[in-house]
N, C-alpha and C positions, 0 to 999 in steps of 0.2 A: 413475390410471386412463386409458386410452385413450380417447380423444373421442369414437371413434365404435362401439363396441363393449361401453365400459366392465370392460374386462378389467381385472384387475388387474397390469400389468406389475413388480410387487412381484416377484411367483411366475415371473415366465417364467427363464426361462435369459440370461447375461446380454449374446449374439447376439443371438435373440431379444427383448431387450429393448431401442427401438430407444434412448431416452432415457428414464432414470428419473432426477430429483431433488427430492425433494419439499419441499427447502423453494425450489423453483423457481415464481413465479405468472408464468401467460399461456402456459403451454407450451402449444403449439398443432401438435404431432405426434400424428400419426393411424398407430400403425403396420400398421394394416390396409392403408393405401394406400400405404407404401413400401419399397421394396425393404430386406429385409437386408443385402445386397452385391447390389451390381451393378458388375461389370467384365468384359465379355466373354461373363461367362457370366450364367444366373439359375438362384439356389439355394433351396431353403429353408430360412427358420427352424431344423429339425432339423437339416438337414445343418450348417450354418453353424455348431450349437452344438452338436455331435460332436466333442467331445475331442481325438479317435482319429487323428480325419480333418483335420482342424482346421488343422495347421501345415503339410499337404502340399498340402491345395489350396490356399491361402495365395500360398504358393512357385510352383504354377503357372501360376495366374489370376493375380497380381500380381507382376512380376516384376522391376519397379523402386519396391516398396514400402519406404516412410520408414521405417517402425518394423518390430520384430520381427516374425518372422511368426506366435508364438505367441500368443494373444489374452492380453494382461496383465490382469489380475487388477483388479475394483475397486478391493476394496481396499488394493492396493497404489499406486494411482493416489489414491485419494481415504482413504484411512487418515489416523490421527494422524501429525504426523511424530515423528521417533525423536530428534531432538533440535532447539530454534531459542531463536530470539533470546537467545544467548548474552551476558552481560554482566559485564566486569571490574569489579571493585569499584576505587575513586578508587587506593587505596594498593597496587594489584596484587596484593594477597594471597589474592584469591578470584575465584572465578569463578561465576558464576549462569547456566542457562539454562532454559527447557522442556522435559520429556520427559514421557510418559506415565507416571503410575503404577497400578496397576488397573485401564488403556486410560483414564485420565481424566488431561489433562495438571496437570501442578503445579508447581512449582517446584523443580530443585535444586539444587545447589553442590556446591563439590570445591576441595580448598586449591591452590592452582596448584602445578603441579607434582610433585602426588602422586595417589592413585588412589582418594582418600576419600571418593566421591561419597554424596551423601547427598541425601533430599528431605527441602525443608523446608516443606511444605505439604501439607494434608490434604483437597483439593478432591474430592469423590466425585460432583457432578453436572455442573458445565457444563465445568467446567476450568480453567484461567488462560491468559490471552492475553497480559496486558503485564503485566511485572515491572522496575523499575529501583531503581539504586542509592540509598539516602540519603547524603550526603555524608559522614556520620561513617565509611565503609567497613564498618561492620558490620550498620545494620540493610535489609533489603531490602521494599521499598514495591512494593504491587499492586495493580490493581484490581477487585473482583467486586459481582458483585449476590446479590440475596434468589432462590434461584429462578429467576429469568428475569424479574425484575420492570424490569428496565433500572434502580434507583438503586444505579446503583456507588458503591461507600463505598471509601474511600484504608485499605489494611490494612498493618500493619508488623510486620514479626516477626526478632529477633537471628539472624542467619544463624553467630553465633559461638560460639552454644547451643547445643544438639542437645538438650537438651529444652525449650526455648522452645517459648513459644505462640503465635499470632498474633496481633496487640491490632487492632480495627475501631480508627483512628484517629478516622473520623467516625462516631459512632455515635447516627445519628438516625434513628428508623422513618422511611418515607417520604422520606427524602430523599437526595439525588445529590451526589456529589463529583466536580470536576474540575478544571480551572487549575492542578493539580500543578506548585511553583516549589522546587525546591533551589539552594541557593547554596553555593560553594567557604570561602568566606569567613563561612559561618553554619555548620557543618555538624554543629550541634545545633538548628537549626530547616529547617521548610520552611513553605512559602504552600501554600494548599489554599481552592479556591472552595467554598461548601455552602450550598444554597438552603434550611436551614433555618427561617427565618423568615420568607420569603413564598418560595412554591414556584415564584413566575416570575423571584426574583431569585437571583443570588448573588453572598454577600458574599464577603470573602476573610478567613479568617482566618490565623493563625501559630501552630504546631505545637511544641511543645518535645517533641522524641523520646524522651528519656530518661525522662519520665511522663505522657506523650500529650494532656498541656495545650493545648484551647485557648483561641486570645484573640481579641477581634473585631478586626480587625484594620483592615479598612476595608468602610465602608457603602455597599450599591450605591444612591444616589443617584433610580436607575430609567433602567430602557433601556440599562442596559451590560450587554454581552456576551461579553465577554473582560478581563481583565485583563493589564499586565505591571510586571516588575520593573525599578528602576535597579540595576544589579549591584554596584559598589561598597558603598550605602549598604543593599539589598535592601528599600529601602522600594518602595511599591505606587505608580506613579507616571506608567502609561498605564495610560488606558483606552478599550474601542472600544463604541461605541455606535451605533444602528440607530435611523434616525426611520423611524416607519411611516406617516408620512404621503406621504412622498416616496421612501421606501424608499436613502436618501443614506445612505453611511456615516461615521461624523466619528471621528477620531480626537483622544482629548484627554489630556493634558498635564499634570505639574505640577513646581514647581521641588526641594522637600518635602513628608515626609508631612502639614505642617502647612500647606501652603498650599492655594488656592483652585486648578479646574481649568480650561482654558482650553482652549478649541478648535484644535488646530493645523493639522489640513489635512481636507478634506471630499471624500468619492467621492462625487459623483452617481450616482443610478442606471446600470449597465452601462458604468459606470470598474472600476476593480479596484485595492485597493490596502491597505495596512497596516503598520504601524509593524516593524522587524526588532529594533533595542539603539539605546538610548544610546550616544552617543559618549563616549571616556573624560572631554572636558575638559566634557561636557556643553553645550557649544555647539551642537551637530547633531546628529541621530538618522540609523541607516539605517532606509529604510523601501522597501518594493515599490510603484510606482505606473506609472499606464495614461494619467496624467494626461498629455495633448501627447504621444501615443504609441499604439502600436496593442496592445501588449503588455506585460507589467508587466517592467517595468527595476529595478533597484536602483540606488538616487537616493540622493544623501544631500540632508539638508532643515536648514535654519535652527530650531536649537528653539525658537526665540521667536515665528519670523514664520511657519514654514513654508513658505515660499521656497523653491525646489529649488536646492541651490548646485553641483552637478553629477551627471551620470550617470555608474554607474561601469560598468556592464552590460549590456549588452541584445542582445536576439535579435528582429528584425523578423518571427521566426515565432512562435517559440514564449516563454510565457510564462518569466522566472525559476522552475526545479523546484528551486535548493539552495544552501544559502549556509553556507559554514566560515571563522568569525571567529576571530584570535585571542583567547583568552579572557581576556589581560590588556590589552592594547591596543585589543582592539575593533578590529582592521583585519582588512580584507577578506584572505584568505585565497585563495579558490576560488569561483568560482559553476558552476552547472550547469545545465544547459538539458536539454529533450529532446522534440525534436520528433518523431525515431522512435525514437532510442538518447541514450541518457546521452551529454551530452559535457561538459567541464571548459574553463572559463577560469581559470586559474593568476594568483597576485597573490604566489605566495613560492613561491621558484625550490626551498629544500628540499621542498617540500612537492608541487612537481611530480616531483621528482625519485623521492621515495614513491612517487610515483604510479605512476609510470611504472615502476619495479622489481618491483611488484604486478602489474598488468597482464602482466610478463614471467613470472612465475610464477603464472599463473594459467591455468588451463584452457582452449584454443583456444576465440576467441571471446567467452567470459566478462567479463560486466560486474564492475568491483571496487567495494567499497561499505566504509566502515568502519560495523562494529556494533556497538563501544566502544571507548573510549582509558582508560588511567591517567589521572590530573592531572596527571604529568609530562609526558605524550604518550612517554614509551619503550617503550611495550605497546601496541598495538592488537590487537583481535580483528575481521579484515576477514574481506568474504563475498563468495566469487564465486558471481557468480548467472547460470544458465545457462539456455540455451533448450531442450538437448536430454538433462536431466538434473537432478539433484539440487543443492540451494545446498549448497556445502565451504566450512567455517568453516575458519580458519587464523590464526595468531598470531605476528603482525610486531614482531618484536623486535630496535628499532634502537639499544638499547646493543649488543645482540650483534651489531652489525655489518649490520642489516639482514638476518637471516636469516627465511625464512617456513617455519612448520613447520605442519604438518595439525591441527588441533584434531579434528573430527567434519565426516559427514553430516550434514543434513538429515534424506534419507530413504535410507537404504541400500540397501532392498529394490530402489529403481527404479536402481540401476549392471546386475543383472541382465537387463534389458535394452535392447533400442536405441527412442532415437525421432527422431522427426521434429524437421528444424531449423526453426524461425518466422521466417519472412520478410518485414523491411517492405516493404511495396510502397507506391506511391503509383497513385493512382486518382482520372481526371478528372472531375466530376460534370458532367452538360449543362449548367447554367451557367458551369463554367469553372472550379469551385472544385475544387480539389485538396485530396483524403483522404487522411490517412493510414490503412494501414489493414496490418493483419498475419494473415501467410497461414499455415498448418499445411499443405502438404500430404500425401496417405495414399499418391501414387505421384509419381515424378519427372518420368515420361513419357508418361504418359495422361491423359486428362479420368475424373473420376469422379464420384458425384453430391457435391454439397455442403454443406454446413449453413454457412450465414450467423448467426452467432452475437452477437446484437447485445444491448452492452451496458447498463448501469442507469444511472439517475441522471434524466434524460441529462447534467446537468453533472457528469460523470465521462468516463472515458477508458479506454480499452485500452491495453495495455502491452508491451512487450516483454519475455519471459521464459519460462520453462518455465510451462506451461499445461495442470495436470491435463485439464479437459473437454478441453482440444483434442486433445490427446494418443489419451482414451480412445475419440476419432471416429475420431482418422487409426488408429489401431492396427485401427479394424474398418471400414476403406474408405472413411470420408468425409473429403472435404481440407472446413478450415473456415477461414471469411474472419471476421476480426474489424473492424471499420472504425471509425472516428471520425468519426462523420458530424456535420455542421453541427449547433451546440448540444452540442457536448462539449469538453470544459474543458480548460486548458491552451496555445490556438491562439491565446489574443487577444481580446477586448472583442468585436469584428466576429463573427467565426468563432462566439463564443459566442455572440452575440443574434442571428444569421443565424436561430436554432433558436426564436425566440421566435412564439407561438401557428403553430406548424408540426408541433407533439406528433402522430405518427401521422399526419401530412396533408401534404401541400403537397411542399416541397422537402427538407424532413428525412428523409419517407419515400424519397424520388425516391434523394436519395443511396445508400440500402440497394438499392433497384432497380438502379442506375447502377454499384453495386459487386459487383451478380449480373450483367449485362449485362457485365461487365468479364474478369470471372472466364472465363465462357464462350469470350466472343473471344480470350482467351490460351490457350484450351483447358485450362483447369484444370479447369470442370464442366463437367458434360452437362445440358443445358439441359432437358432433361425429366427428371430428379434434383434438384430443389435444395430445399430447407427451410429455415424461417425458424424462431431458437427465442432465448430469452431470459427475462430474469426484470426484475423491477420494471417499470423503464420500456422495457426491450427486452421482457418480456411486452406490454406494450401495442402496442408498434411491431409485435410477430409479429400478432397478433392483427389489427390494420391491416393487415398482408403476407397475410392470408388473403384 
């Protein structure tokens, strides 16, 4: 409903409509009081949302427009996508992804290298988000709820059936599953957390796939929050824990599943930091920490004393975003940072070399990402991920010599037309601190009005990437400014508690100010156009922008 009118902008046309998302809280658009388009000319609502007329005045009035001049489609912009998260099975013999079935996503498969696509999932309300492999290569693990009750329960079903049926692995009214642990070297069992027995803990139990046994595996003690595995043995062997008294996080330790646990290292409040594997000879763990640092480094630590015995990584800006270990040696690999864009620090010169071959065959501009490997690592299923267009799945296959062949889109329907490139920019705030912050704009060479689009959490982040909302502003005349204003996560211990009791007030707000004040002076907006919109904790900041 419109704020100030209470229209239903449901029913308008979708010019006329100037923002609709309903499961959006704090939108704080009025669009009695703002323009539909404004560039040169002023139109109305009707005209705007005239078909007819639509791609020629377009073409007139904007004449170094980012995106198509046709108004693209909701939902083509915000629709299911047509295929994601693709995933090879260990042994390469299958492949799994998401695709919609009866417009409801589920799960499917296809024997690699043949055309047998099949779903194996029967979801008719919310849909399936994450699907991954069990390590036996044939059964495939997912997660869903009751409804929308949020207690996702760990489901498994033989993707080597075609009349199989799904089996709830954890099947307990009321209660939640998560800590999902497969292991190479198990791969008739897995670890799975389930707060069955008191609903503030969860224990960890061990899974036998083959008749969905389980067994308690390990008792949560109280106040543990995470669990992890030692990979060799797959016993339960970290755990992280939360004192609420001082809000410190301690990470703890054991030698086996039969000994006593012990304290290894301890975050204070506004440190940041967590355990990553065991090392193989079990003398030293990798672990993330902020500790005698401004940003979280990947450290290696003494597993006895906790001692840091050196840093193997770090970025003075931005936190450690990724870390690729080998998976028998447990040595560093790759890490990755991204303070506005992905980047790679290499530790195995083949593995740069991948890289880097990907990157050559990948779409101008496009970030590469892998989205499974085989166990042998001779298959990968990588994604380029792009800012002015859809994610292309492709599959890198380096027995054959390193050749990248196309798997699938994303979303197919949006190659039909063009959008707009997203731009990091950096942006000074009046105390001095430097934003990141990423621009959409709707024309290359004029000011237009703009939508400041500020996001949730706030210990969260914007990103670089193709960006439905953004897209579906620049497509109808608004360039829009995403920012990372003090208190969002990612920048560093500092950078994050900068944000602390600043929610809507003070210097937190100032930054969102300071990054329309910005915009302006580049001539990107017109200063009597601009809107603040947002949901969670960017609804609150809009609502403060009012």
């Amino acid at each position: 409903l419109c704020r100030a009118c209470r229209r239903d902008l449901c029913a308008e046309p979708a010019d006329a409509m100037l923002l609709h998302l309903p499961l959006i809280v704090g939108c704080a658009w009025t669009h009695r009081t703002l323009p539909i388009r404004t560039h040169a000319v002023s139109r109305s609502a009707t005209a705007v949302a005239d078909g007819a007329s639509n791609a020629a005045t377009r073409a007139a009035v904007r004449m170094a427009a980012t995106t198509s001049d046709a108004i693209i489609p909701k939902s083509v912009l915000f629709g299911n996508p047509e295929y994601a998260s693709p995933i090879i099975s260990p042994d390469g013999k299958l492949l799994a992804y998401l695709r919609p079935d009866e417009g409801v996503l589920n799960v499917w498969c296809r024997t690699v290298g043949a055309s047998d696509d099949r779903v194996i999932t029967k979801d008719r309300y919310r849909g399936i988000r994450q699907a991954f492999w069990a390590e036996d290569s044939k059964t495939l693990l997912y997660m869903q709820d009751d409804g929308g009750d949020e207690n996702f329960h760990l489901w498994g079903i033989d993707a080597t059936t075609p009349s199989s049926a799904a089996r709830d692995l954890t099947p307990f009214p009321g209660a939640k599953a998560q800590n999902v642990v497969t292991n190479k070297r198990f791969p008739d069992q897995l670890l799975v957390g389930i707060n069955k027995r008191d609903p503030t803990q969860f224990d960890m139990y061990r899974c036998t796939l083959a008749t969905g046994e389980l067994t308690l595996d390990t008792e949560n003690p109280g106040g543990v929050l995470g669990w992890g595995t030692e990979d060799e043995s797959f016993e339960v062997r970290e755990a992280i824990v939360m004192n609420p008294a001082d809000s410190s996080t301690t990470v703890r330790v054991r030698d086996s599943a039969g000994d006593e646990w012990r304290d290894l290292v301890t975050f204070p409040y506004g440190e940041e930091g967590n355990m990553v594997e065991f090392a193989r000879d079990g003398k030293s763990v990798l672990a993330l920490s902020t500790l005698g640092r401004e940003t979280q480094a990947l450290v290696r630590l003494d597993a006895t004393t906790g001692a840091e015995l050196e840093t193997i990584a770090y970025d003075p800006k931005s936190n450690t975003a990724g870390i690729l270990l080998d998976d028998d040696t447990k040595e560093v690999r790759a890490v990755s940072f991204n303070y506005a864009r992905t980047e790679r620090r290499f530790f195995d010169k083949e593995l740069e070399a991948d890289f880097r071959a990907l990157e050559a065959a990948a779409p101008g501009g496009a970030e590469v990402s892998i989205a499974s490997r085989t166990r042998d690592e001779q298959t990968w299923i990588v994604a380029f991920r792009r800012d002015d267009g859809p994610t292309e799945y492709a599959v890198y296959d380096k027995e054959a010599g390193g050749t990248v062949s196309p798997l699938f889109v994303s979303q197919p329907a949006l190659l039909e037309y063009k959008f707009a490139k997203m731009e990091d920019v950096r942006i000074t705030a009046r105390d001095g601190l430097e934003l990141v912050a990423y621009l959409t704009r709707a024309d290359s060479d004029a000011p237009t009005p703009l939508v400041l689009l500020v996001h949730g959490g706030p210990w969260a982040r914007d990103g670089w990437g193709f960006n439905a909302m953004a897209q579906w502003m620049a497509n109808r005349g608004y360039a829009v400014l995403q920012v990372n204003y003090r208190g969002s996560s990612g920048y560093g211990k500092s950078f994050l508690h900068k944000g602390d009791k600043q929610w809507g007030v003070g210097d937190m707000q100032h930054d969102l100010s300071d990054a329309v004040a910005w915009a302006v002076k580049e001539g990107i907006a017109r200063e009597d156009r601009v809107c603040i919109f947002g949901g969670s904790y960017g609804g609150d900041a809009t609502l403060a922008g009012m």
